[in-house]
DSSP file (Angstrom, degrees, kcal/mol; ACC not computed):
  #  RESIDUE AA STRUCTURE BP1 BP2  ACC     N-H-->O    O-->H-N    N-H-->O    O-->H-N    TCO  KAPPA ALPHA  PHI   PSI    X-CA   Y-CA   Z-CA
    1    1 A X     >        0   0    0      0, 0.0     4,-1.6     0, 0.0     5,-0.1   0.000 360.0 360.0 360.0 -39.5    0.0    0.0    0.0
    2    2 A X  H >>  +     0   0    0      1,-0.2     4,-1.6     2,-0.2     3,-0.8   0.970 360.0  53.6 -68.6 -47.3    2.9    2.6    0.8
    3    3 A X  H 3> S+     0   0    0      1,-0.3     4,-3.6     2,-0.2     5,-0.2   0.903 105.6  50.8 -87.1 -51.3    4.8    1.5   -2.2
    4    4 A X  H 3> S+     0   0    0      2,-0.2     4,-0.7     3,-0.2    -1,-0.3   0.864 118.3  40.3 -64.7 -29.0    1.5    2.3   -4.5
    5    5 A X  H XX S+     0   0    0     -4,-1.6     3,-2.8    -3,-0.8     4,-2.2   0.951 120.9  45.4 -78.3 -57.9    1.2    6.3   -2.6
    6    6 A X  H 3X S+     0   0    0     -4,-1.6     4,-4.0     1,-0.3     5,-0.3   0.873 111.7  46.6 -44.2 -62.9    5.1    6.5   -2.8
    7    7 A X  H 3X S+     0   0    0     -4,-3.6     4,-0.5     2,-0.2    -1,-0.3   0.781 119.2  49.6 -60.1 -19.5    5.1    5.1   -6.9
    8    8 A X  H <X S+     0   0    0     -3,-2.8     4,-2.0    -4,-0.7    -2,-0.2   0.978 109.0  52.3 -79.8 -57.5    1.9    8.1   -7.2
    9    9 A X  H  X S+     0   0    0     -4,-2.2     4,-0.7     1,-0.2    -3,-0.2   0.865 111.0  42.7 -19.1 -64.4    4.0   10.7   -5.5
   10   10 A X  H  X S+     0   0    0     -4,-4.0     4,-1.8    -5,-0.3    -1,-0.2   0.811 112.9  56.2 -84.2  -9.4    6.7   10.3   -7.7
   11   11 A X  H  X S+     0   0    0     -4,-0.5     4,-0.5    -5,-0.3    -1,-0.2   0.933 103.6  49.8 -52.5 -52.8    4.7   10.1  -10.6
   12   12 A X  H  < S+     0   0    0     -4,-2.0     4,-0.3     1,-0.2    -1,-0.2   0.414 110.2  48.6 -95.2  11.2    3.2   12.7  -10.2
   13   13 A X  H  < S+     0   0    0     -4,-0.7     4,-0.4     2,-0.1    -1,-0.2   0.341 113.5  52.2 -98.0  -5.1    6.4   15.0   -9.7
   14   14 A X  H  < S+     0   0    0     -4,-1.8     4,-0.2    -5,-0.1    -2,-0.2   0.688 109.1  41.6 -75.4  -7.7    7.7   13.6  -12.3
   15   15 A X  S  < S+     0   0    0     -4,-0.5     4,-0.3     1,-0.1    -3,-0.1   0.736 108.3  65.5 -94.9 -28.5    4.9   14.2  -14.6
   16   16 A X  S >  S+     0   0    0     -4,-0.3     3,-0.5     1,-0.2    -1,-0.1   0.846 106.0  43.4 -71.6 -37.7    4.6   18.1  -12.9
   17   17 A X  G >  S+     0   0    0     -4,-0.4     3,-6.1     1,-0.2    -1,-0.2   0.871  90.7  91.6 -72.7 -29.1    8.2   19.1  -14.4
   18   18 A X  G >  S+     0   0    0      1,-0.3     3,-1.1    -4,-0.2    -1,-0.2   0.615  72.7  65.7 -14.7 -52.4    7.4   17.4  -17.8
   19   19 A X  G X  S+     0   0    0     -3,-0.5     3,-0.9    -4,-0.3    -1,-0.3   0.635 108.8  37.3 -79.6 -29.9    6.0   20.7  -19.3
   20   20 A X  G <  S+     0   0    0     -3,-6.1    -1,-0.3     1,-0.2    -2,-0.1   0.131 109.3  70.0-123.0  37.9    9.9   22.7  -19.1
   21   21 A X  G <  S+     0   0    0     -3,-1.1    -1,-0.2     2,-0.1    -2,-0.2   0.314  81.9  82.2-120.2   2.5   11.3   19.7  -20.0
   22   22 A X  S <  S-     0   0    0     -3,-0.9    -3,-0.0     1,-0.1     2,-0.0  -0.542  86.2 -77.7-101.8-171.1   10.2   19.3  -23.7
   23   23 A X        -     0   0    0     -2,-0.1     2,-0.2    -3,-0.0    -1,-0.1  -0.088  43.9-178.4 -55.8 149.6   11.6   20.7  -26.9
   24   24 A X        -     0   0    0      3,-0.0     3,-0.1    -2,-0.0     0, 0.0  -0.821  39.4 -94.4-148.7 140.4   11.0   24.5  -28.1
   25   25 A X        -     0   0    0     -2,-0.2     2,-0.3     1,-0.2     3,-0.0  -0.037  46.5-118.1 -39.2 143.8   12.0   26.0  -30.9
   26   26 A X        -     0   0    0      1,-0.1     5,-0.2     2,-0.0    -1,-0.2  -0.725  26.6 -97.5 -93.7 140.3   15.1   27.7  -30.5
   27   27 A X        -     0   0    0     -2,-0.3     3,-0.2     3,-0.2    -1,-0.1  -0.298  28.7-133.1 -68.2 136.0   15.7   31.4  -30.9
   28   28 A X  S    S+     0   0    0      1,-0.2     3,-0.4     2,-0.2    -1,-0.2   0.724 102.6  63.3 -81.2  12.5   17.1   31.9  -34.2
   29   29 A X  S    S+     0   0    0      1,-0.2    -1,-0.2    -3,-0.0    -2,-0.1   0.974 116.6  34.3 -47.5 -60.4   19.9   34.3  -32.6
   30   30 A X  S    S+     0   0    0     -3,-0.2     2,-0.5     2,-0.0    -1,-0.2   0.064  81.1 120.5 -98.9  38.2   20.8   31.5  -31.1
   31   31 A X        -     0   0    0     -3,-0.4    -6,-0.0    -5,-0.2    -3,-0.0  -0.754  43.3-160.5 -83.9 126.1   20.3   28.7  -33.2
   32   32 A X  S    S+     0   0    0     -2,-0.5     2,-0.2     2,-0.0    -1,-0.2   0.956  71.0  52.2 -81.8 -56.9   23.7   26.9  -33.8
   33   33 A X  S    S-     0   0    0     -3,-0.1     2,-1.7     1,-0.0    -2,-0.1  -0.479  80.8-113.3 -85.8 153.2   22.4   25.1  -37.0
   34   34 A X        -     0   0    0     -2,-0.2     5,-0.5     1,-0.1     4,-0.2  -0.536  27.2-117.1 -76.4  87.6   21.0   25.7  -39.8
   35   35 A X    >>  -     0   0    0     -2,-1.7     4,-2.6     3,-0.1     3,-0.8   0.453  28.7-106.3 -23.2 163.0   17.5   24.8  -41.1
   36   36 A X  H >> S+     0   0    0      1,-0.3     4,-2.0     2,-0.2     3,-0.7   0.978 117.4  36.3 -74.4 -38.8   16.4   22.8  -43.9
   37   37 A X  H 34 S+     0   0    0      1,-0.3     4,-0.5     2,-0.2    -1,-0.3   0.591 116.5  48.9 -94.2  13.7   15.4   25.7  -46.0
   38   38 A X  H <> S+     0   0    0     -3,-0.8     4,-0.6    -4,-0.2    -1,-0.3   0.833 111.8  51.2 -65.4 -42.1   17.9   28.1  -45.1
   39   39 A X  H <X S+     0   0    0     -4,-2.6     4,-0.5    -3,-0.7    -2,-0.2   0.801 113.4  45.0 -80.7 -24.5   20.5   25.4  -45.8
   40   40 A X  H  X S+     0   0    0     -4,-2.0     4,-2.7    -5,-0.4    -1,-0.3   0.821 114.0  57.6 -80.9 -23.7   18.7   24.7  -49.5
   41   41 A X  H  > S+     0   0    0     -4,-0.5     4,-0.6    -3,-0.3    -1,-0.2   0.834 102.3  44.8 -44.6 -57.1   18.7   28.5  -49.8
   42   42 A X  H  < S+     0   0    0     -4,-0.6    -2,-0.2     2,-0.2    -1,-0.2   0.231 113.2  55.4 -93.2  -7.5   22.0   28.9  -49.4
   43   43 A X  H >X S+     0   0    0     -4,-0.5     4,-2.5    -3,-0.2     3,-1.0   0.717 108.0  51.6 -72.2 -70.1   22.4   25.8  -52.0
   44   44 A X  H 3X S+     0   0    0     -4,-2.7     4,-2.1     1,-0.2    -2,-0.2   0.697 107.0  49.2 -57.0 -22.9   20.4   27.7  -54.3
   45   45 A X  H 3X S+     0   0    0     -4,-0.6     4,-2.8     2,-0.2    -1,-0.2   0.661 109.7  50.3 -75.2 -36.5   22.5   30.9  -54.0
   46   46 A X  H <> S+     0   0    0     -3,-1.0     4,-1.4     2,-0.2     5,-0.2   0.692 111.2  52.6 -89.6 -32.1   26.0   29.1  -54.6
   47   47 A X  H  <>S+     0   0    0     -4,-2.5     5,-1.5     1,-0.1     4,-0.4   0.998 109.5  45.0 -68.9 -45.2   24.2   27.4  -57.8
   48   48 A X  H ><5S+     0   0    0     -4,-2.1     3,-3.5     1,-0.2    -2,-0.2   0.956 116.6  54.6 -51.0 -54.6   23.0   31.3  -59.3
   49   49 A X  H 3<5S+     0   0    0     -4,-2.8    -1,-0.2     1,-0.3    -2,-0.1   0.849 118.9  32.3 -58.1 -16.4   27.1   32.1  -58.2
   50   50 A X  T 3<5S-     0   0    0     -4,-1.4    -1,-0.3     2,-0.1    -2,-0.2   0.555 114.5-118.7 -89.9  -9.4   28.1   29.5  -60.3
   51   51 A X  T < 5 +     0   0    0     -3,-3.5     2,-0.7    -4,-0.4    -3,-0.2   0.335  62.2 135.9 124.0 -50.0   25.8   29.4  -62.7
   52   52 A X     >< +     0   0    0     -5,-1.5     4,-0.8     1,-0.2    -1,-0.2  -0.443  20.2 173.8 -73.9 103.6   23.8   26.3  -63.0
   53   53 A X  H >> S+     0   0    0     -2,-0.7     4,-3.6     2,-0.1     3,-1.2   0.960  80.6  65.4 -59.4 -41.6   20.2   27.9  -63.5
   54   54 A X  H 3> S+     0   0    0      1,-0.3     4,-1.4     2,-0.3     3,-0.4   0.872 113.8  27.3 -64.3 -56.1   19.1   24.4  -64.1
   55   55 A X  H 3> S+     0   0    0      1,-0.3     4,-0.8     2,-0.2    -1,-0.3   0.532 114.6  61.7 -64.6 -16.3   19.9   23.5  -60.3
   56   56 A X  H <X S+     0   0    0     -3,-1.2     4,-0.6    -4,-0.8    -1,-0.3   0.707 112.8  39.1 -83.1 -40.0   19.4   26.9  -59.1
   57   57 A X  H  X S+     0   0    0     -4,-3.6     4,-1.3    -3,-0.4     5,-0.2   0.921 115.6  50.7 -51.7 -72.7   15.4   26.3  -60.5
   58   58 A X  H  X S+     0   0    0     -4,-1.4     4,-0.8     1,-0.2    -1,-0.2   0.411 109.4  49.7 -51.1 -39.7   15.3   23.0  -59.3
   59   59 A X  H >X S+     0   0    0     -4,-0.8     4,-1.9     2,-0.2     3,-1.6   0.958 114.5  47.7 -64.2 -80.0   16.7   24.1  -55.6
   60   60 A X  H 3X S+     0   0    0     -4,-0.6     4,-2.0     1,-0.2    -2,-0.2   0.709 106.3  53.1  -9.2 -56.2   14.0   26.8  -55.5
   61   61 A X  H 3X S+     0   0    0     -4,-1.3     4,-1.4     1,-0.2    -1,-0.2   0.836 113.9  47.4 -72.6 -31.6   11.0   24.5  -56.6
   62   62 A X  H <X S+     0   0    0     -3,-1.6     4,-1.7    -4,-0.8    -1,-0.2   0.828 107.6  53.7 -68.7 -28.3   12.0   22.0  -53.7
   63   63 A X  H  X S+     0   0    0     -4,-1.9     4,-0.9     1,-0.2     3,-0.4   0.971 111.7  42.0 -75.4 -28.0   12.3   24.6  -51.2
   64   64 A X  H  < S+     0   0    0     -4,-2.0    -1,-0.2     1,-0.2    -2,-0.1   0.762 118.2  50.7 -70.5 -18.9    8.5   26.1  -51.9
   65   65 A X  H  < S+     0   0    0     -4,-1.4     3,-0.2     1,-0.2    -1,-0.2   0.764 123.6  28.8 -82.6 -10.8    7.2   22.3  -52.1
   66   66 A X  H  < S+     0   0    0     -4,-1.7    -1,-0.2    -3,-0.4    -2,-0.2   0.584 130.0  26.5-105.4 -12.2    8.7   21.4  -49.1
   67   67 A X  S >< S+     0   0    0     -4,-0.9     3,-0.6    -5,-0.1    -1,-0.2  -0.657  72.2 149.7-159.6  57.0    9.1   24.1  -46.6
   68   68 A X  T 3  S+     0   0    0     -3,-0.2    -4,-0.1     1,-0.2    -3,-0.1   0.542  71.5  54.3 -96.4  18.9    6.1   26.3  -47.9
   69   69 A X  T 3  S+     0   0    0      4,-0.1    -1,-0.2    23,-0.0     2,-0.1   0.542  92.0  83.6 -95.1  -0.4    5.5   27.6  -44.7
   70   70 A X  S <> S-     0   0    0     -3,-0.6     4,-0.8    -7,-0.2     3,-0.2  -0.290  86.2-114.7-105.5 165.2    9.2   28.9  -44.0
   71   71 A X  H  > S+     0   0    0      1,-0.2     4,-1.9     2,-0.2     5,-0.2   0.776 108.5  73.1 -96.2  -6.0   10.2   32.4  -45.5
   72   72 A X  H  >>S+     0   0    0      2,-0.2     4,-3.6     1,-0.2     5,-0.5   0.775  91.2  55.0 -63.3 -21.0   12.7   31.0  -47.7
   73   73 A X  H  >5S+     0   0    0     -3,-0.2     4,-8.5     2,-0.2     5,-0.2   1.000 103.5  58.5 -70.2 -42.0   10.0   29.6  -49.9
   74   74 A X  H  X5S+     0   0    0     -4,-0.8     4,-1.0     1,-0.3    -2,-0.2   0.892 111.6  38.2 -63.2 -39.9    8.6   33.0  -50.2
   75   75 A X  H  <5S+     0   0    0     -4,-1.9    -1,-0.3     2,-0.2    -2,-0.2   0.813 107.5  60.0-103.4   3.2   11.7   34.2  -51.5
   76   76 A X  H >X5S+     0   0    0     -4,-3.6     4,-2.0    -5,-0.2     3,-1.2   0.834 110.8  49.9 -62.1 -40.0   12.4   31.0  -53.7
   77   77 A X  H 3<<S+     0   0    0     -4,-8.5     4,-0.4    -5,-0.5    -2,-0.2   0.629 109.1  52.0 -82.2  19.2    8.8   32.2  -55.3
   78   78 A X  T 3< S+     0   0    0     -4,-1.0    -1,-0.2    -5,-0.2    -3,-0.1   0.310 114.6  40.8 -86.8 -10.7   10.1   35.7  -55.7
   79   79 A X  T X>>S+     0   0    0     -3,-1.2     4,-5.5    -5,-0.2     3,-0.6   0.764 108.5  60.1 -93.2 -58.5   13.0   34.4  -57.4
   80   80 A X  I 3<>S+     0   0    0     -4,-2.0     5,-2.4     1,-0.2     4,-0.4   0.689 108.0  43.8  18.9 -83.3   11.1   32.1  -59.2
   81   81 A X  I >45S+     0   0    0     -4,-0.4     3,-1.3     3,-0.2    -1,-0.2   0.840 107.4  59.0 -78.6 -38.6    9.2   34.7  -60.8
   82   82 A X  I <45S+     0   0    0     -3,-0.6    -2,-0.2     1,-0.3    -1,-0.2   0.891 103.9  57.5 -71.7 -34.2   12.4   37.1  -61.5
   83   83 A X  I 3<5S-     0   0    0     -4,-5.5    -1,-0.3     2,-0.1    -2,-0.2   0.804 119.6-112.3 -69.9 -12.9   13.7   34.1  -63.5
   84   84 A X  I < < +     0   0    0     -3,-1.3     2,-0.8    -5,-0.5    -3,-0.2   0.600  66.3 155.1 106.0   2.6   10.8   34.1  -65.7
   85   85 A X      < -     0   0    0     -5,-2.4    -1,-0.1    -6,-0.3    -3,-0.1  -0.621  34.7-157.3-111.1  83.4    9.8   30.6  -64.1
   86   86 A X        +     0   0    0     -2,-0.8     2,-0.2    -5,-0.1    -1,-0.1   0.177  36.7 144.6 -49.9 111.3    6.2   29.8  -64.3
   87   87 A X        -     0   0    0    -10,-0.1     2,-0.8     2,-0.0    -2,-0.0  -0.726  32.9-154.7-161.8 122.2    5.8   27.1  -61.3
   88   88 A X        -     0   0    0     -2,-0.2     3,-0.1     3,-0.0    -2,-0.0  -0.771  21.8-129.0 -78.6 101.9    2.5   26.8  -58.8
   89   89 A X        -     0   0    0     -2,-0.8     3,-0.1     1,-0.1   -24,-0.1  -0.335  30.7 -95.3 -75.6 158.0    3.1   25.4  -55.7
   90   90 A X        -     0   0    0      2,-0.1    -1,-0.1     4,-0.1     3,-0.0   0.223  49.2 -95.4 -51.9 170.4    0.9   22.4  -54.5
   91   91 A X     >  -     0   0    0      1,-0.1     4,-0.8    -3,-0.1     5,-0.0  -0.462  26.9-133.8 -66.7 167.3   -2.2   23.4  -52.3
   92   92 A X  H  > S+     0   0    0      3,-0.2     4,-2.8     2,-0.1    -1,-0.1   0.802 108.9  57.5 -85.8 -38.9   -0.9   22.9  -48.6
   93   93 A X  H  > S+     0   0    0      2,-0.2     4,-2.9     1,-0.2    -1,-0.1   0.891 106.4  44.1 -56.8 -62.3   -4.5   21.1  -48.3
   94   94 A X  H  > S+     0   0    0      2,-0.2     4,-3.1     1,-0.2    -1,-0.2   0.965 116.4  45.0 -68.3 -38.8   -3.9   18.5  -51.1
   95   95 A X  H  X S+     0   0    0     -4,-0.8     4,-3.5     1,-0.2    -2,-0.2   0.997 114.9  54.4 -65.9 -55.0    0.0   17.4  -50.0
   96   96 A X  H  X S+     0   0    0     -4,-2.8     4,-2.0     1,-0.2    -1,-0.2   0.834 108.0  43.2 -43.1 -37.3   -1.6   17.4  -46.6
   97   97 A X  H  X S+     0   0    0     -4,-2.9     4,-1.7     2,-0.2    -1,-0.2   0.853 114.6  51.2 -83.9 -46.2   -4.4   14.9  -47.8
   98   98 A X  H  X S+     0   0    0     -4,-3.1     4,-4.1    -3,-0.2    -2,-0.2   0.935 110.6  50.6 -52.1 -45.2   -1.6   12.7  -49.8
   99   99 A X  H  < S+     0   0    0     -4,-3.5    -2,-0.2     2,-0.2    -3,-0.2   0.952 115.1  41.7 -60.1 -45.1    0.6   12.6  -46.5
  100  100 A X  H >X S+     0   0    0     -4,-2.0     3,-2.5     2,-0.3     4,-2.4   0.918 113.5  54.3 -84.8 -55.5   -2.4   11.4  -44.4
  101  101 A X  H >X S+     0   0    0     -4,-1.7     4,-1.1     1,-0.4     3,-1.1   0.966 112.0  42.5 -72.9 -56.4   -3.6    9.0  -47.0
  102  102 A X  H 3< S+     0   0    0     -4,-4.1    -1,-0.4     1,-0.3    -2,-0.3   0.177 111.1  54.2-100.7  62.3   -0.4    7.2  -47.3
  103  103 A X  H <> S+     0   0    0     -3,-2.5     4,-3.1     3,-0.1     5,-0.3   0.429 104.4  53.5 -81.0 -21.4    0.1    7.1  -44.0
  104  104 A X  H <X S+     0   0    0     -4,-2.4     4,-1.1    -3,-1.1    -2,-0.2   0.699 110.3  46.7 -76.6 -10.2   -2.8    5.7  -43.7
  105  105 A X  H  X S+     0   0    0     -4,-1.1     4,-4.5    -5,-0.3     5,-0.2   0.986 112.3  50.2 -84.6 -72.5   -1.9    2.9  -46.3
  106  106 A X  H  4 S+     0   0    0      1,-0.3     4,-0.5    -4,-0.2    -2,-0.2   0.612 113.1  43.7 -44.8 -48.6    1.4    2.2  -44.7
  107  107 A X  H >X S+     0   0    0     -4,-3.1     4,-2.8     2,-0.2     3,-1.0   0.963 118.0  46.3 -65.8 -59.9   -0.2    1.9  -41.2
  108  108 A X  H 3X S+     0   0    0     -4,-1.1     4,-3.1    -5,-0.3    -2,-0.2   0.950 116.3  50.1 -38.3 -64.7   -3.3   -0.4  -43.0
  109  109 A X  H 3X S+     0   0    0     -4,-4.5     4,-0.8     1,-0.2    -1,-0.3   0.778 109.6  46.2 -48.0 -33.8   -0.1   -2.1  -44.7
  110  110 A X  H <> S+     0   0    0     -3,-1.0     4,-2.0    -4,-0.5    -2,-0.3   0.824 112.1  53.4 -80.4 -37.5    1.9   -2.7  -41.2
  111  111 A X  H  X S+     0   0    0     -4,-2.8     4,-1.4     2,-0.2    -3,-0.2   0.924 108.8  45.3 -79.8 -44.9   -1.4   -4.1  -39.5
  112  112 A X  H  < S+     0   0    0     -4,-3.1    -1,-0.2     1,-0.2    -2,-0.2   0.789 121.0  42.7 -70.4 -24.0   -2.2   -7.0  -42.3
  113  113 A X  H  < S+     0   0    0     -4,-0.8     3,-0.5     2,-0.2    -2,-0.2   0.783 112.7  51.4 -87.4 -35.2    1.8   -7.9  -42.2
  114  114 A X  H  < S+     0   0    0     -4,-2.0    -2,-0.2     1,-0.2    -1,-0.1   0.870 113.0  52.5 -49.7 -43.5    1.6   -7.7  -38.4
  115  115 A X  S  < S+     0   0    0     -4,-1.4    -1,-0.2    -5,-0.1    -2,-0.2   0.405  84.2  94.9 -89.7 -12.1   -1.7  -10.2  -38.8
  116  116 A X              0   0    0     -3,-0.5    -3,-0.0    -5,-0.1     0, 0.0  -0.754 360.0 360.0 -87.7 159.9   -0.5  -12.9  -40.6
  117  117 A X              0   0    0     -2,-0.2    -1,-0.1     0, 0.0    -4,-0.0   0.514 360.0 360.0 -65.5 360.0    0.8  -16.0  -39.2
């Protein structure tokens, strides 16, 4: 009986700290690393010095399909447009609705291989 108040106790002071124990974005003063579209940015930038449009497009159009909430997509589609380069990114809605569908596959897929003998 003591052992079951004693295991609640510490349960529940361990559970009480939880909250300033997870992750938060870090401030980007002080962020040590880079992000993915900063880093693809900064990709894209070395391809224009160099030259290579083709890779210079190519970076751009991945960063707005991939990271089009981040402010580097907004200024991959403002370069984008300053190359002359007609490109719509998907709806946020419809990639969302692909991710969820195959996860949903993948999980669907894991439970019938889980279920056989």
């Amino acid at each position: 009986m003591i052992a079951r108040h004693a295991f609640a106790l510490v349960f529940v002071a361990g559970t009480s700290i939880a909250p300033f124990q997870c992750a938060s974005e870090p401030e980007p003063q002080l962020a040590k690393e880079e992000t993915p579209g900063e880093a693809l940015k900064g990709l894209a930038d070395e391809f224009a010095k160099s030259g290579d449009d083709e890779a210079r497009i190519r970076t751009l159009k991945y960063i707005v399909e991939r990271y089009p909430r981040s402010k580097y997509a907004e200024e991959a589609k403002t370069e984008l447009k300053e190359l002359g380069v007609e490109f719509e990114a998907p709806a946020a809605s419809a990639s969302a609705a692909a991710a969820s569908a195959s996860a949903a596959a993948s999980v669907s897929a894991a439970a019938s291989t889980s279920a056989a003998p």
